[in-house]
C-alpha positions in Angstrom: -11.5 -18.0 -22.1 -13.8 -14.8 -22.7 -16.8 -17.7 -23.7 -16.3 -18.9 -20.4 -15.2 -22.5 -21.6 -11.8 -22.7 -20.4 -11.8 -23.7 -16.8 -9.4 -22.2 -14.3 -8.6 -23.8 -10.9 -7.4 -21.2 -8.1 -6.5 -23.4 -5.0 -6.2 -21.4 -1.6 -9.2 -18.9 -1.4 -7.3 -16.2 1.1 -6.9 -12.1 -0.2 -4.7 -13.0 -3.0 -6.0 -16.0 -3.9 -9.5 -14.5 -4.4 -8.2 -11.7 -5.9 -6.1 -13.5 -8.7 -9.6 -15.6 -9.0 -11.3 -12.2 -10.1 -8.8 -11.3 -12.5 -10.0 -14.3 -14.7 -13.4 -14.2 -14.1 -13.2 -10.4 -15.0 -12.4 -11.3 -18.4 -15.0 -14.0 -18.6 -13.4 -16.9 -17.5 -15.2 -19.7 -15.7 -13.0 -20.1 -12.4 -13.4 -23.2 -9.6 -11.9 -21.7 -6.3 -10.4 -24.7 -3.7 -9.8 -24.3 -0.5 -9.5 -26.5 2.5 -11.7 -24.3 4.4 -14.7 -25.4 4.3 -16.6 -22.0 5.7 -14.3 -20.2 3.4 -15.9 -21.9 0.4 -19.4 -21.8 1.8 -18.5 -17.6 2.4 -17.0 -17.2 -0.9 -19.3 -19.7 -2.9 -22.2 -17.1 -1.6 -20.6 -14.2 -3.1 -19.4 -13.1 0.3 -15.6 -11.3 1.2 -14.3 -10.4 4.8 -11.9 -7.9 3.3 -12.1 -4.9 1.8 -10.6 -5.0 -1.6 -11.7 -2.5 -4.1 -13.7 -4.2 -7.3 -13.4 -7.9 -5.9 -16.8 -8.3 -4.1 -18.3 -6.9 -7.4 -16.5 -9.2 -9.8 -17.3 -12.1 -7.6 -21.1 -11.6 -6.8 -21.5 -10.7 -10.8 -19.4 -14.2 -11.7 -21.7 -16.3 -9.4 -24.6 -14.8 -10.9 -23.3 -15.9 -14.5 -22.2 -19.4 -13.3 -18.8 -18.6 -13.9 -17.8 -19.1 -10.6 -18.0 -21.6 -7.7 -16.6 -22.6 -4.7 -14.8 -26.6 -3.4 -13.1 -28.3 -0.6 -12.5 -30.7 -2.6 -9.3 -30.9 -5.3 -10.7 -33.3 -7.3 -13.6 -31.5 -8.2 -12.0 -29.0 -9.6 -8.5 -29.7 -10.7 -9.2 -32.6 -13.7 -11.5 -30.0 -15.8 -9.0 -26.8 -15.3 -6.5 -26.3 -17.9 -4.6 -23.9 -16.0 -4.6 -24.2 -12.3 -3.0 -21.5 -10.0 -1.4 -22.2 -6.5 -1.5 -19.5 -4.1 -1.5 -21.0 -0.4 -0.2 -19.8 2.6 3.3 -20.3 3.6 4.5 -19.6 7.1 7.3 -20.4 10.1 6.8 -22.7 12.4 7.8 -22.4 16.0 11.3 -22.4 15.2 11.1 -19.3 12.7 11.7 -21.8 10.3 10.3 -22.3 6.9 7.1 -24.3 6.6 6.1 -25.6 3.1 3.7 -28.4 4.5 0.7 -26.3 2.9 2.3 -26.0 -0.6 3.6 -29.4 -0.5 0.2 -31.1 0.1 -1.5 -29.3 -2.4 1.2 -30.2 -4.8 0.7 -34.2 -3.9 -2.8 -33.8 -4.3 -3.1 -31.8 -7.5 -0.4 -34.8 -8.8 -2.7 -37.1 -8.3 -5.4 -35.8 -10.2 -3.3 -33.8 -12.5 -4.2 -34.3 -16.1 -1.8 -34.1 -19.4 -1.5 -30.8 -21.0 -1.9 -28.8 -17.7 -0.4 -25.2 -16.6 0.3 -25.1 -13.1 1.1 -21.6 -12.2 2.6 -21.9 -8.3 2.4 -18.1 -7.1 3.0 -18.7 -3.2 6.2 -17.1 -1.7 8.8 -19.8 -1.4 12.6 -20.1 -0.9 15.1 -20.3 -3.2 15.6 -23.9 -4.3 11.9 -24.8 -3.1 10.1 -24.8 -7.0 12.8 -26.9 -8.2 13.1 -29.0 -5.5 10.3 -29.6 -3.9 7.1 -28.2 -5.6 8.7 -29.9 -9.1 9.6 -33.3 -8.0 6.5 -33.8 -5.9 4.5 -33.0 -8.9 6.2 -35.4 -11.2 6.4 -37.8 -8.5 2.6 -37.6 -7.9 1.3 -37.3 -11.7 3.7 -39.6 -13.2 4.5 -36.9 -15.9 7.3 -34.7 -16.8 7.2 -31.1 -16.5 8.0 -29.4 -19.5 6.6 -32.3 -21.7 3.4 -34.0 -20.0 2.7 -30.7 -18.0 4.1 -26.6 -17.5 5.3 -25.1 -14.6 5.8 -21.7 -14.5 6.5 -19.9 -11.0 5.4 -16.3 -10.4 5.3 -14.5 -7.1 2.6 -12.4 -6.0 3.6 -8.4 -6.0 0.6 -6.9 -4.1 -0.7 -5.6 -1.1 -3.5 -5.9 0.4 -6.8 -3.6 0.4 -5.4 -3.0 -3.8 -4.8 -6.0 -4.6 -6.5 -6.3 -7.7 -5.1 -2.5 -8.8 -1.6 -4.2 -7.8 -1.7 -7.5 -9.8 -2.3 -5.8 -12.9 -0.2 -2.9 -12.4 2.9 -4.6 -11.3 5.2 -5.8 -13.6 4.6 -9.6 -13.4 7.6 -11.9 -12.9 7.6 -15.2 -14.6 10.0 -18.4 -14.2 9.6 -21.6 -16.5 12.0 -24.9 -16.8 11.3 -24.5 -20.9 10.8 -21.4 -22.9 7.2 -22.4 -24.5 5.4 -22.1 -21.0 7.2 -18.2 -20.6 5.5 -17.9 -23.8 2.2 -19.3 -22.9 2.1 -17.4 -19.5 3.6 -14.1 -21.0 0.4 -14.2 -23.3 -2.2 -15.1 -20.7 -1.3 -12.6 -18.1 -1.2 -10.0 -21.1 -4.7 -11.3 -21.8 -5.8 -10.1 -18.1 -4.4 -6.5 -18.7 -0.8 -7.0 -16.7 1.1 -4.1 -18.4 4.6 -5.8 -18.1 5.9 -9.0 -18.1 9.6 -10.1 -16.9 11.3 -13.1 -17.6 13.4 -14.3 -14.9 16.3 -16.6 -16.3 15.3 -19.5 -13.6 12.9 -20.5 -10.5 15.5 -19.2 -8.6 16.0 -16.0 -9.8 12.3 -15.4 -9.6 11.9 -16.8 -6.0 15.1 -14.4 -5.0 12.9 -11.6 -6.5 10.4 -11.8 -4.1 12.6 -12.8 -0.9 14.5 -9.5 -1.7 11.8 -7.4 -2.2 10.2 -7.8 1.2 14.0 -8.1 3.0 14.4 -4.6 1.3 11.9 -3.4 2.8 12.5 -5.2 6.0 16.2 -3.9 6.3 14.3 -0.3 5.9 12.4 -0.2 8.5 15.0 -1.6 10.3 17.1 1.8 9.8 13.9 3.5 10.3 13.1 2.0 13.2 17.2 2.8 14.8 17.0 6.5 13.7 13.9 7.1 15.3 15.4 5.5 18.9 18.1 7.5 18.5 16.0 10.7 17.5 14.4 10.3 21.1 17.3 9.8 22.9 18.7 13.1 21.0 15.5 15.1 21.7 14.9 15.9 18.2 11.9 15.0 16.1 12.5 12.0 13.8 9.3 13.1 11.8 10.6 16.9 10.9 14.0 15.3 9.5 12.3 12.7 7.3 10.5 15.8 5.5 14.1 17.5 5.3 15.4 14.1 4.1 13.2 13.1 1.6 13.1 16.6 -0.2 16.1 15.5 -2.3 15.7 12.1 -4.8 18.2 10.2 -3.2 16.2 9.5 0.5 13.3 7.2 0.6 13.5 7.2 4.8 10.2 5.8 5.9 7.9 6.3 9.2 7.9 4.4 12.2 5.1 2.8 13.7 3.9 0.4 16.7 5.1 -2.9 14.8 6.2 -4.7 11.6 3.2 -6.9 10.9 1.7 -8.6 8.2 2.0 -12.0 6.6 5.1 -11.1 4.2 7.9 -8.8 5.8 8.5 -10.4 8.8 8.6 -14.0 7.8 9.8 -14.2 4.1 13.2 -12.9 5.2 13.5 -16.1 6.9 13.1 -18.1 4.0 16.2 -16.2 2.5 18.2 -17.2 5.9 17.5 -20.6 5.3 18.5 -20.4 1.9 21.5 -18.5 3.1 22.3 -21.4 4.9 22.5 -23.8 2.5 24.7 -21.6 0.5 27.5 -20.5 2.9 25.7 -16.9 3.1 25.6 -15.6 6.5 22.9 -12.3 5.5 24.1 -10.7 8.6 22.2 -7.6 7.6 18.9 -9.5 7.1 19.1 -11.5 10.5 20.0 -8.2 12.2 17.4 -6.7 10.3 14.5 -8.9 11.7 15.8 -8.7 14.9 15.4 -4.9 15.4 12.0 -4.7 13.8 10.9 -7.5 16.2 11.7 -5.4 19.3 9.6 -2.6 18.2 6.3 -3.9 19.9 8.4 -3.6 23.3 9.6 0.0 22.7 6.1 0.8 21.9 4.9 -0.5 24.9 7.7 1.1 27.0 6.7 4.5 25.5 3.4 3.9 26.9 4.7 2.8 30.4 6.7 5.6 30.3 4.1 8.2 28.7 2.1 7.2 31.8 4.4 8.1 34.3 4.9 11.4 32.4 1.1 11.8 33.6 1.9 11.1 37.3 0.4 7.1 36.7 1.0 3.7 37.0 0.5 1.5 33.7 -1.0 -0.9 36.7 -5.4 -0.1 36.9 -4.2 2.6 33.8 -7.3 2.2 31.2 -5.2 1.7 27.5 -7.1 2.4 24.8 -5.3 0.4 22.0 -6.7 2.3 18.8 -6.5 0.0 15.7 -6.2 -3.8 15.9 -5.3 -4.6 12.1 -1.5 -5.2 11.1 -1.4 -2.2 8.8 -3.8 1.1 7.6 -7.0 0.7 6.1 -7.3 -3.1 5.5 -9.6 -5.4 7.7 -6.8 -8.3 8.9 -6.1 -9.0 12.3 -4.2 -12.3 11.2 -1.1 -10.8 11.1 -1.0 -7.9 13.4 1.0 -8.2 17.1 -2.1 -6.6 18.6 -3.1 -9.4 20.9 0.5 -9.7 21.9 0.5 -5.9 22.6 -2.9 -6.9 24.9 -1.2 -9.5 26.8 1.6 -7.6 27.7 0.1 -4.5 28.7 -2.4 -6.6 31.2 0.5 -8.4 32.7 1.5 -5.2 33.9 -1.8 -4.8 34.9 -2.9 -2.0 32.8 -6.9 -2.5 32.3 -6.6 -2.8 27.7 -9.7 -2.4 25.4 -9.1 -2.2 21.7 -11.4 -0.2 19.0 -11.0 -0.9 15.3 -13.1 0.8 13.0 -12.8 -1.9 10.6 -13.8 -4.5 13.1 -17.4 -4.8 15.1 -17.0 -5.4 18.7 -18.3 -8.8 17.8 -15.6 -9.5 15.7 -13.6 -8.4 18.3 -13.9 -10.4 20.6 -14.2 -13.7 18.5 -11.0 -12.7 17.8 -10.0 -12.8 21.2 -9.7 -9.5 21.8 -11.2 -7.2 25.0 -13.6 -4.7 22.9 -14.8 -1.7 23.5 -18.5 -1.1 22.2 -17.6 2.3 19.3 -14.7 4.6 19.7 -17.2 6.3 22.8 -17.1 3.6 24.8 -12.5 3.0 24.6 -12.1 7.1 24.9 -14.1 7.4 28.2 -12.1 6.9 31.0 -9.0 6.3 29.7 -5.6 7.2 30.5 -3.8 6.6 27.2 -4.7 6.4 23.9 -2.5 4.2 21.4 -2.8 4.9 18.1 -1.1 1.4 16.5 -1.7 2.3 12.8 -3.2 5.3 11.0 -6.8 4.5 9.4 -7.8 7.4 7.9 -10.9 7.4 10.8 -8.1 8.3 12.8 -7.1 11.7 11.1 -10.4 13.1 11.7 -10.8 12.4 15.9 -12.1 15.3 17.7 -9.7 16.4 20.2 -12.1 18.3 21.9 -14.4 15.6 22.0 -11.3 13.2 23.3 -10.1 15.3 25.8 -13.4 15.9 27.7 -13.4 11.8 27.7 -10.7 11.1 28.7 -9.5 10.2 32.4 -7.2 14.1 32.7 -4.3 14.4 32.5 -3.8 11.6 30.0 -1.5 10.7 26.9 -1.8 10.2 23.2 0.6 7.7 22.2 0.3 8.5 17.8 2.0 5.8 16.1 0.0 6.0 13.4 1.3 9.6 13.0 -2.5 10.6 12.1 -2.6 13.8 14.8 -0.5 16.9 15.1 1.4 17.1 18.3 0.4 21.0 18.6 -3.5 20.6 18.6 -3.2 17.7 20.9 -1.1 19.4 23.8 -3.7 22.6 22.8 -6.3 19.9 24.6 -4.0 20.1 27.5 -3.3 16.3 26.4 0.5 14.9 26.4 1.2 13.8 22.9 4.2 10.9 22.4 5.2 8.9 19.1 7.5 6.4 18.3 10.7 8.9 17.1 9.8 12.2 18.8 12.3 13.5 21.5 11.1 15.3 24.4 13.1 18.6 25.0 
């Protein structure tokens, strides 16, 4: 592998999927990258990345100029020379909330077809419980003509990461590995070892290893969920939800965490519903998980309550109110608009007739609005004028706004709605500004 001879296939080109790409070719390997795409692979093939991950950009620019790496549409270009190949496509809900494999599935028919003996597959998208086995499995065999375990490996392991440290994550993370036949654990166990993972756990079958993953993220889901019901009740109470979590959280035993604007991303609040389903198919009800999901997904309209409502406070109408929506990405310090609730946060706030412009430091206003998304030309340009400021998540640009500077743009008196938690409550209402977060009672 360090010569560069041993080819390694990497179908689905997206933040993980580059960034497991750049683990090989970090170590030398020659990598093919597939996607179906086709600007992806003419961005990527050019040594270009729309995210910020640290190290990636700079592994991938130096591969190209090697010839270790390049980038296909195209399956069978690159899926006959690899000896290992890695899945890691998207998988989503469709309009039912339901699971949707058709991604994974297609990928797995085509790869069958082309598929030659003595391959590794490595599938590392988030699926179900049951879906390796039952689906990704038999649609390879079916496809190839071979036998897994004898004619070709398959080894499942999830992806642990998160984006903007990625790369940091993947190797840092103790990798979780799942095999129908020991040799392949053995195989796998070596390779990633090879890369620099620090730890490697066996999981006794696909299933176990899919569960992994599903309860990872439903952990964390069913956490923000209590989160997200303490904080309510903290601002019904008139007490400060922030000032307890510090008292909390000063002993071992409390990980309480902070709330924000939304749940986003691509992971929390859809691979819960993958456990449902699989719930359903085992007489499992996961009560907790449903309820779970259903709290964090009425989070958006409390946020924009709190700004109807923070308004008012103000002696204003959310109707002709400029809303400064501060921070379009799903989460802090990553560039991904993908997964964020932002343009559903825009469309509800002008259907009450509020006038909404959105600033993401992250973002140009170019990108912006491409996105579909009413942009405001530099944080200038959203602060003048306006009426509220939301804060939806705290990029560390954020933390270092001149009050001063804000309050002489602003249209007085006006609100700070912080849901990024970035300001402190004392200096704002110093500015003769109201200050409201998700969580903070108002004595």
């Amino acid at each position: 592998m360090k010569s560069g001879k041993t080819i390694i296939s990497v179908v689905g080109l997206g933040r993980m999927g580059l960034a497991t790409a750049c683990l090989f070719l970090d170590v030398g390997a020659s990598v093919v990258g597939v996607d179906s795409n086709r600007r992806v692979v003419e961005t990527v093939g050019s040594g270009q990345v729309s995210f910020a991950d640290e190290g990636v950009e700079r592994i991938l620019r130096k591969a190209i100029s090697e010839n270790r790496f390049k980038a296909t549409d195209r399956l069978s270009d690159a899926v006959p020379e690899a000896a290992v190949i890695i899945v890691v496509v998207p998988t989503g809900l469709d309009s039912r909330s339901r699971p949707d494999y058709s991604a994974v599935e297609e990928v797995c028919k085509q790869i069958g077809k082309v598929l030659r003996e003595g391959s590794l597959l490595i599938l590392e998208s988030t699926v179900g419980v049951g879906v390796t086995e039952d689906l990704v499995l038999r649609t390879l065999e079916s496809a190839s003509g071979f036998q897994a375990g004898r004619d070709f490996a398959l080894v499942y392991s999830p992806i642990r990461a998160s984006e903007g440290s990625a790369l940091k994550d993947l190797l840092n993370y103790p990798r979780i590995l799942a095999a129908s036949e020991s040799r392949s654990l053995e195989v796998v166990s070596g390779l990633f070892h090879f890369l620099g993972s620090k730890e490697v756990i066996h999981a006794s079958s696909f299933r176990a290893a899919e569960g992994e993953k599903l309860f990872e993220n439903a952990y964390r889901d069913v956490s923000l969920a209590l989160t997200n019901e303490l904080a309510l009740f903290c601002e019904n109470a008139g007490i400060d939800y922030d000032e307890i979590v510090r008292m909390c959280n000063s002993q071992p035993y409390s990980h309480l965490l902070l709330p924000g604007a939304w749940v986003g991303g691509g992971c929390i609040p859809v691979n819960p519903y993958f456990l449902v389903e699989a719930g359903e198919y085992s007489n499992s009800k996961l009560r907790m998980v449903r309820l779970a999901r259903k709290l964090n997904d009425q989070l958006l309209s409390h946020t924009i309550r709190l700004v109807v409502i923070s308004l008012r406070d103000c002696g204003k109408s959310v109707r002709r109110a400029k809303v400064a929506v501060l921070g379009a990405s799903y989460k802090a310090n990553v560039k991904n608009v993908e997964y964020s609730p932002v343009h559903l946060l825009v469309d509800r706030l002008s259907r009450k007739g509020a006038d909404v412009i959105v600033y993401d430091p992250f973002f140009s206003s170019e990108e912006l609005v491409s996105a579909g998304l009413p942009a405001a030309r530099g944080l200038k340009g959203a602060l003048e004028g306006a009426d509220a400021l939301l804060i939806t998540v705290g990029h560390d640009e954020f933390k270092s706004l001149s009050l001063r500077v804000v309050s002489q743009l602003v249209r007085r008196p006006a609100v700070i709605v912080d849901c990024g938690h970035v300001l402190d409550p004392r200096r704002v209402e110093e500015e003769n500004l109201i200050y409201r977060r998700v969580g903070r009672g108002i004595h």
